[in-house]
DOLUM-701205 format. One record per atom (N, C-alpha, C): residue number from 0; x, y, z; atom name. Coordinates in Angstrom, 3 decimals. Atoms other than C-alpha are relative to their C-alpha. Layout:
N
     k          x          y          z    a
   NUM          X          Y          Z   CA
...
! end
This chain:
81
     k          x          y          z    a
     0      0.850     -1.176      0.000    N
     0      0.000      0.000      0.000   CA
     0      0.891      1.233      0.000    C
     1     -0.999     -1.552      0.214    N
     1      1.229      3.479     -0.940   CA
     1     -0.969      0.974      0.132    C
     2      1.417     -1.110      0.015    N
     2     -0.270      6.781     -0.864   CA
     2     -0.707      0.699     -1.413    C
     3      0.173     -0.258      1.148    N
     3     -1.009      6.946     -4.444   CA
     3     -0.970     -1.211     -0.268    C
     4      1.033      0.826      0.529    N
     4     -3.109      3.678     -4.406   CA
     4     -1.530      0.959      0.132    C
     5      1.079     -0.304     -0.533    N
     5     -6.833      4.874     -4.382   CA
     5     -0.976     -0.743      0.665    C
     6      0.681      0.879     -0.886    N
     6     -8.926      4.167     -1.744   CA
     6     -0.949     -0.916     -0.078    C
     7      1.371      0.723      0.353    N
     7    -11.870      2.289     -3.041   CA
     7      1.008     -1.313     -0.598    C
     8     -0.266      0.897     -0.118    N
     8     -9.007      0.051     -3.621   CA
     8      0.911     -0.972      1.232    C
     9     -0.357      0.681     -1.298    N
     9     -7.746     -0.643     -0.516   CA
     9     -1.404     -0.505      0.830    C
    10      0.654      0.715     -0.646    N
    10     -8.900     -2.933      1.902   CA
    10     -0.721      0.836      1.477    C
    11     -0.142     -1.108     -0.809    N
    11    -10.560     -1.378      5.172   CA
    11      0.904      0.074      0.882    C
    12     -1.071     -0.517     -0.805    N
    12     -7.929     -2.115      7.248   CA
    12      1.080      0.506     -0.730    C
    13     -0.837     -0.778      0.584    N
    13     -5.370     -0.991      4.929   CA
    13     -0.282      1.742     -0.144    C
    14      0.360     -1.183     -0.052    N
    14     -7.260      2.047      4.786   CA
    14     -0.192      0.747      0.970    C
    15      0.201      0.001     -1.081    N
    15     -7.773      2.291      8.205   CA
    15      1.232      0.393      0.260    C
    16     -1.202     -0.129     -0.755    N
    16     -3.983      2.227      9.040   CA
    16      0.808      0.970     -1.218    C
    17     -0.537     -1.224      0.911    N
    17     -3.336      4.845      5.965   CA
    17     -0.495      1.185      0.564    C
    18      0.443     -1.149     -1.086    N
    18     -5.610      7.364      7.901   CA
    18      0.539      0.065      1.097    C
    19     -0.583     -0.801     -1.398    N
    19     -4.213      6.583     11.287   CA
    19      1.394      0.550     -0.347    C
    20     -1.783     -0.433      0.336    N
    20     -0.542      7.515      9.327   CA
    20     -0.081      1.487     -0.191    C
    21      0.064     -1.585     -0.056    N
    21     -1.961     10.697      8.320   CA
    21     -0.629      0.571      0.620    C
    22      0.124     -0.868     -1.135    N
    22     -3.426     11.683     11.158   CA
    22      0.888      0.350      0.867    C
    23     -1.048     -0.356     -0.815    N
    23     -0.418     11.165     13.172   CA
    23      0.990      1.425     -0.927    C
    24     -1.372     -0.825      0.767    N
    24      1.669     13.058     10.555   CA
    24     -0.588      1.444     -0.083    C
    25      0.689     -0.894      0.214    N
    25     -1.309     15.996     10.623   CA
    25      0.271      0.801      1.719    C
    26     -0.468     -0.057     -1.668    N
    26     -0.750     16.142     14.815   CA
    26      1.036      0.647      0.319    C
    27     -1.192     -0.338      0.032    N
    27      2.670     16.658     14.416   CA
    27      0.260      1.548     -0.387    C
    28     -0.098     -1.103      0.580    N
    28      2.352     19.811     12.413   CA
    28      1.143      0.048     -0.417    C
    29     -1.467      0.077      0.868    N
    29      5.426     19.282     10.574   CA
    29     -0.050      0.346     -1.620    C
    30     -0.075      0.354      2.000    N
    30      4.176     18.753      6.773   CA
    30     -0.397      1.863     -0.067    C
    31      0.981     -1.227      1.007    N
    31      3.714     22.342      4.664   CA
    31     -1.153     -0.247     -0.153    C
    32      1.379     -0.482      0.071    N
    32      0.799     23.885      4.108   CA
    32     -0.681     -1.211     -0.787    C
    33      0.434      1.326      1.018    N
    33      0.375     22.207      1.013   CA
    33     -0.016     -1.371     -0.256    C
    34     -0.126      0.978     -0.477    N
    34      1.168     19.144      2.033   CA
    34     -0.691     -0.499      0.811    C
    35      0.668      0.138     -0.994    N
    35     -0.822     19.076      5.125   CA
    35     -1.908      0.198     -0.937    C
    36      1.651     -0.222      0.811    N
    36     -4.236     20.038      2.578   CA
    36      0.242     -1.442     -0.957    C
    37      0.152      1.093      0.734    N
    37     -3.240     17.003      0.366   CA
    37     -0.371     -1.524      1.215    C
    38      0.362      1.120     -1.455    N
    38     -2.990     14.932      3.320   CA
    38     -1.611      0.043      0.695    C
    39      1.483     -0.324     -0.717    N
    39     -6.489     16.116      4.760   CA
    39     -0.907     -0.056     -1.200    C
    40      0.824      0.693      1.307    N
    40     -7.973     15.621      0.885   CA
    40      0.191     -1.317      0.449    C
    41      0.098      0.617      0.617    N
    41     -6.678     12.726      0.633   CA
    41     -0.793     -1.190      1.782    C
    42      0.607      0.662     -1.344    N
    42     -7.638     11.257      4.768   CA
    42     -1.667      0.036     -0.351    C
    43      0.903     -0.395      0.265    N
    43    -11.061     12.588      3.632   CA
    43     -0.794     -1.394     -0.701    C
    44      0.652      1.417      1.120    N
    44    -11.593      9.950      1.167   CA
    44      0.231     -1.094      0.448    C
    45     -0.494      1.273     -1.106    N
    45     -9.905      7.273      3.800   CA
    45     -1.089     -0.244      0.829    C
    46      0.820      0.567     -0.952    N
    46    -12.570      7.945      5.827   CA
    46     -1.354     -0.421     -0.556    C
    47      1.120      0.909      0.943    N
    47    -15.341      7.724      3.446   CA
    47     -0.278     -0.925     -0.414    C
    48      0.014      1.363      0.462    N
    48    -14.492      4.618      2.149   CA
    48      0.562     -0.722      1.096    C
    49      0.226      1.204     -1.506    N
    49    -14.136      3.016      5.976   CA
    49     -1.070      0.383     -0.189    C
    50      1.388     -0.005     -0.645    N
    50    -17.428      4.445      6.430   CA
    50     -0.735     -1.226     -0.901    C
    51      0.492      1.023      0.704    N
    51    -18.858      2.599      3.671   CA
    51     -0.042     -1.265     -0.008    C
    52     -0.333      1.575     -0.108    N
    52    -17.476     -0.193      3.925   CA
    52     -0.687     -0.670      1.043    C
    53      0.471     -0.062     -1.066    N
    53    -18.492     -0.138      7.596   CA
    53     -1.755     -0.355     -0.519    C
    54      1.347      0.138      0.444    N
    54    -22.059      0.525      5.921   CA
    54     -0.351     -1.672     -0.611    C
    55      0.884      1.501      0.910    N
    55    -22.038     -2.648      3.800   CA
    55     -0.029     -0.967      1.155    C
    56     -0.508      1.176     -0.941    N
    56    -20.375     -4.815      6.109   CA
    56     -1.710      0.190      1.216    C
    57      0.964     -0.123     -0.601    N
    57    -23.199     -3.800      8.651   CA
    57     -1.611     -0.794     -0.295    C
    58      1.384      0.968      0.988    N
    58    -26.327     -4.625      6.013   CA
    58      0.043     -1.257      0.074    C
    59      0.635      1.296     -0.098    N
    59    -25.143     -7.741      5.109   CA
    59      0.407     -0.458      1.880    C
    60      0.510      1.377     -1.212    N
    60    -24.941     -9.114      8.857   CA
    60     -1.764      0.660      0.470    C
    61      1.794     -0.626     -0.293    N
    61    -28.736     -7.046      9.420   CA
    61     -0.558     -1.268     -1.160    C
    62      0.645      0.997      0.481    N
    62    -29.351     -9.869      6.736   CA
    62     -0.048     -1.526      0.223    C
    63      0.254      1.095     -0.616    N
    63    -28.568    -12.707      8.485   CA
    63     -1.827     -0.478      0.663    C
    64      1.409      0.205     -0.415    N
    64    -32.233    -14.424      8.974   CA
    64     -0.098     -1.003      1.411    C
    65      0.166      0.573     -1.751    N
    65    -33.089    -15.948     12.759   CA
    65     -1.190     -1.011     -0.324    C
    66      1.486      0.591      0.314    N
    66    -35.543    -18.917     12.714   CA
    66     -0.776      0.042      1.038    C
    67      0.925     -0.106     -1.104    N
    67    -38.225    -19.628     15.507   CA
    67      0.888     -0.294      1.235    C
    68     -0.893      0.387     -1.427    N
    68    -35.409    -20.843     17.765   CA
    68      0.760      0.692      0.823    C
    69     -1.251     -1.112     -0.657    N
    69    -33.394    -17.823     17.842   CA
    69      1.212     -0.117     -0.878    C
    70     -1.044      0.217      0.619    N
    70    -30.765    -19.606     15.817   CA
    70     -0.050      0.457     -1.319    C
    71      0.227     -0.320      1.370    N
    71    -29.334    -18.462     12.418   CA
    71     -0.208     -0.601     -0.553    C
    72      0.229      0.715      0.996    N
    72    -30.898    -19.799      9.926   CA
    72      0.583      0.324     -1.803    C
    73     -0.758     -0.538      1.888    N
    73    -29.361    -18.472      6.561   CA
    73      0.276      1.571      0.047    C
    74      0.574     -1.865      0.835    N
    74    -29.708    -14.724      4.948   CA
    74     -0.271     -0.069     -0.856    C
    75      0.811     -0.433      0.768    N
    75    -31.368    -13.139      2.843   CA
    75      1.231      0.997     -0.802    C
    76     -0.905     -1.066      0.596    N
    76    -29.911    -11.100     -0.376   CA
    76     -0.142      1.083      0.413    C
    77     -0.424     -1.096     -0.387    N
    77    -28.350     -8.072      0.040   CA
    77      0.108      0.572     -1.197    C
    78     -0.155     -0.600      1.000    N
    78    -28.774     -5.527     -2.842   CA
    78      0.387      1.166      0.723    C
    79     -0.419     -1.288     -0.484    N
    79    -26.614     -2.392     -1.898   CA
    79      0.240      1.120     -0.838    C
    80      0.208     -0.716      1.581    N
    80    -27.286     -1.175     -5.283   CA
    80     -0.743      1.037     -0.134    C
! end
């Protein structure tokens, strides 16, 4: 992983531990201006695509189906379309 991959192709923890890099490095106040705004673009989109992900991942287990016992019984599709 580099900081030139884009995020929608990283994984979420890869993406996850690319945001906590540039948050630490944003903390610090070390990077230029301009540097510090690419960094906060580009964390921006790190976190969007955890959230999402977060989002799907969430749905499908809300689709896991329960039978009369309590126990899982299967799921149901998930269109996140």
């Amino acid at each position: 992983m580099d900081a030139t991959t884009p995020a929608t192709e990283l994984s979420f923890e890869d993406a996850l531990k690319r945001l906590e890099e540039i948050v630490r490095t944003l903390e610090k106040g070390e990077a230029p201006l301009d540097q510090s705004i690419e960094l906060y673009q580009e964390g921006d989109r790190l976190k969007r695509h955890c959230e999402a992900r977060l989002k799907a991942a969430q749905a499908r287990i809300e689709q896991i189906a329960f039978g009369a016992d309590g126990k899982p019984a299967g799921v149901t599709p998930f269109d996140a379309g």
